[in-house]
C-alpha positions in Angstrom: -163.9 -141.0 -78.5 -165.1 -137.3 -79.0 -168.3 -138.0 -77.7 -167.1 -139.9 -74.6 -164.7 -136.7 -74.2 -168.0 -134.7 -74.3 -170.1 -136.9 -72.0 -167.4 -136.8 -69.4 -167.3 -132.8 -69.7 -170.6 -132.8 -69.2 -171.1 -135.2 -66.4 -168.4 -133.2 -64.4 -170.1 -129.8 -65.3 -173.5 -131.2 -63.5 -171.8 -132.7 -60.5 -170.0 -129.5 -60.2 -172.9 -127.3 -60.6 -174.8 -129.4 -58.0 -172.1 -129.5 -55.5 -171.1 -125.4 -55.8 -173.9 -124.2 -53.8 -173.7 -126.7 -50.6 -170.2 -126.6 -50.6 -170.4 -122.4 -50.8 -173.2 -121.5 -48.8 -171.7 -118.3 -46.7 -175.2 -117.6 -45.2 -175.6 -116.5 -41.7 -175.7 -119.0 -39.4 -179.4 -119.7 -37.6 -179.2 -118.1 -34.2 -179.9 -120.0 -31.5 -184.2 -120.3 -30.8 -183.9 -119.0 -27.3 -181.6 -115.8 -28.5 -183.0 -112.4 -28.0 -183.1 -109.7 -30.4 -182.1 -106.3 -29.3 -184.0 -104.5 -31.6 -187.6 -104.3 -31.1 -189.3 -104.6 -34.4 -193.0 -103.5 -33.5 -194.4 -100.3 -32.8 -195.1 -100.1 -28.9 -198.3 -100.2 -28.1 -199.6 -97.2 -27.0 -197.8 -94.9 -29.2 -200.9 -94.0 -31.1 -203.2 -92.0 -28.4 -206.7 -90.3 -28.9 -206.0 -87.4 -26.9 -203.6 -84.4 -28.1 -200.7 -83.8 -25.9 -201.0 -80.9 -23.6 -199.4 -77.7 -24.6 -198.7 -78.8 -27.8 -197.4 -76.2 -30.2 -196.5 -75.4 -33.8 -192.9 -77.3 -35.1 -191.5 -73.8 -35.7 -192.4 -72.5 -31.9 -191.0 -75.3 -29.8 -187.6 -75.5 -32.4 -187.0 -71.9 -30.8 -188.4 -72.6 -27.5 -186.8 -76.1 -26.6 -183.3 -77.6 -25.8 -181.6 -81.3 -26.1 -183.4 -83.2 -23.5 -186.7 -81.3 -23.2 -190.0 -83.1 -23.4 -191.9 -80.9 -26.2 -195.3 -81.6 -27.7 -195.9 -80.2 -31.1 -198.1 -79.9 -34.4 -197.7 -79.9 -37.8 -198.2 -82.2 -41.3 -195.9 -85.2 -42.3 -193.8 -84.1 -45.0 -191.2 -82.1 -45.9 -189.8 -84.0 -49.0 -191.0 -85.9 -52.0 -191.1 -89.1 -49.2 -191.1 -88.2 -45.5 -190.8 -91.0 -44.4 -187.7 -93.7 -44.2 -188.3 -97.1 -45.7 -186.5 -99.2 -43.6 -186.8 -97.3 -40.2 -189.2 -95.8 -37.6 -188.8 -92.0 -38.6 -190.8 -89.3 -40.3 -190.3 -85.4 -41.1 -193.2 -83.3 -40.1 -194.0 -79.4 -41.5 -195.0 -76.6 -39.7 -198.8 -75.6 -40.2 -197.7 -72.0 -41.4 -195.6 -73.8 -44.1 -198.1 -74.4 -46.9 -198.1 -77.9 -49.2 -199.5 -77.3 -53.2 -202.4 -79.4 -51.6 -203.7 -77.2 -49.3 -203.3 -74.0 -52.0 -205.7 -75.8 -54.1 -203.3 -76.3 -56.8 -203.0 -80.1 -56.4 -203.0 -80.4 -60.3 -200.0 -78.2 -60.0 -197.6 -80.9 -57.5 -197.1 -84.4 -58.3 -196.1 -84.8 -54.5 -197.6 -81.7 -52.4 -196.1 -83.7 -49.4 -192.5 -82.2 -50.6 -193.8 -78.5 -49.8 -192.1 -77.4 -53.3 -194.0 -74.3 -53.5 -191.9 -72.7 -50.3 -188.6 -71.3 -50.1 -186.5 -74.5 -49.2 -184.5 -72.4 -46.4 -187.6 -71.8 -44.5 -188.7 -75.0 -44.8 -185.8 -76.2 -43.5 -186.4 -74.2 -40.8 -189.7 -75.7 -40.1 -189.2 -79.0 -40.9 -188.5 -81.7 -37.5 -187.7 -85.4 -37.8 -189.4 -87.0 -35.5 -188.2 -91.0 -34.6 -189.9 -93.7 -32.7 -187.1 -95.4 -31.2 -185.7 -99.0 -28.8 -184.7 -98.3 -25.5 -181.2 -98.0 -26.6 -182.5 -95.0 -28.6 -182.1 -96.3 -32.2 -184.9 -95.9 -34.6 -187.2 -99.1 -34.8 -186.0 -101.0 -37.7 -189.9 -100.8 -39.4 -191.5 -98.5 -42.0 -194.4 -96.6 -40.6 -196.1 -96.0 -43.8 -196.3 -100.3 -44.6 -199.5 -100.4 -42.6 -201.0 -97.2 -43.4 -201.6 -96.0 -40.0 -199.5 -92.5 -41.1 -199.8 -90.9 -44.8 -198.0 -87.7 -46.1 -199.5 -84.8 -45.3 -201.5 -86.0 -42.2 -202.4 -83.8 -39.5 -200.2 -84.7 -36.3 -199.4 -84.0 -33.0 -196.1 -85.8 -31.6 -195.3 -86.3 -28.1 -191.7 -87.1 -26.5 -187.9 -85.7 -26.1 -185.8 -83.5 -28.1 -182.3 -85.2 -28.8 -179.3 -83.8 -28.8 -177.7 -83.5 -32.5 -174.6 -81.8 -34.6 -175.2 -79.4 -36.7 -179.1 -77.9 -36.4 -181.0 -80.9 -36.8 -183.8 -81.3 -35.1 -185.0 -84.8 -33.7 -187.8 -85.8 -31.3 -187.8 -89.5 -30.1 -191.6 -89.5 -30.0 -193.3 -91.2 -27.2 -196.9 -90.1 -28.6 -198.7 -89.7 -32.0 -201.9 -88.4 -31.5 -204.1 -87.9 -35.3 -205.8 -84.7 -35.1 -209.5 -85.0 -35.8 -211.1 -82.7 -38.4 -208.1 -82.3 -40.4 -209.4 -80.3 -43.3 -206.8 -82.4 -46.3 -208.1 -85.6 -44.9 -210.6 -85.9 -47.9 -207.8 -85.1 -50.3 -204.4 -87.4 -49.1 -204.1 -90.6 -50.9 
């Protein structure tokens, strides 16, 4: 009798155990094939250019020359923390070229990640730092990683074209339009 008692159990416990997940499933539900996604998730195609934007100047220069809503071109280095980029979006921080990373001071023993800038005063790096987004038409950040395809790397030499949002607070965000790589960069040899 005990091991009928134990059978049974154990029968119920597998039809249970195979029946839980159809009878639970709270995914999402398929959308519809001929639905259209708001968000674009691919880089446009003529963001990357092989000519520098006219005028461009140094991150520091247009942050005191430029207002919400001005097209500004500028120049500087991706980085600006230990990871300048976001992992799940289309945006970057870029450095001033008066800012100097461990890298460039020949001391790359010294920095485990030069691309974080540690060797400057934090306050004026924060000063010289811009976040620079490459956003939908509704103005949201793509929802891609730049760095996945290796087409931008920390420390890269970089001149961004587009508009200068409006923010809270002293941020200071560029919806770029433009990345143009800058040729001769003297790191080039040395970013991983």
């Amino acid at each position: 009798m005990k091991s009928l008692r134990t059978q049974s159990k154990l029968i119920v416990t597998t039809a249970l155990l195979c029946i839980a997940p159809i009878a639970c499933d709270q995914s999402a539900p398929t959308p519809p094939k001929n639905a259209t996604n708001s968000t674009n998730s691919t880089l446009p195609k003529d963001l990357f250019v092989t000519q520098e934007p006219a005028g461009a100047a140094g991150v520091l220069k247009v942050r005191h020359s430029a207002k919400a809503g001005d097209r500004v071109a500028m120049i500087g280095r991706i980085g600006g923390s230990e990871n300048p980029f976001v992992s799940n979006r289309a945006v970057f921080t870029m450095v001033d070229a008066s800012m100097k990373s461990c890298l460039e001071m020949g001391d790359d023993a010294h920095c485990p990640t030069p691309a974080d800038y540690c060797c400057e005063d934090s306050s004026a790096l924060a000063k010289a730092t811009a976040s620079v987004t490459i956003a939908d038409k509704n103005g949201k950040p793509l929802p891609i990683s730049l760095v996945a395809d290796g087409s931008l790397k920390p420390l890269m030499w970089i001149a961004v074209e587009g508009t200068l949002q409006p923010t809270d607070g002293g941020a200071f965000i560029v919806n770029a339009d433009h990345i143009y790589k800058m040729p001769n960069d003297p790191l080039a040899s040395k970013l991983k």
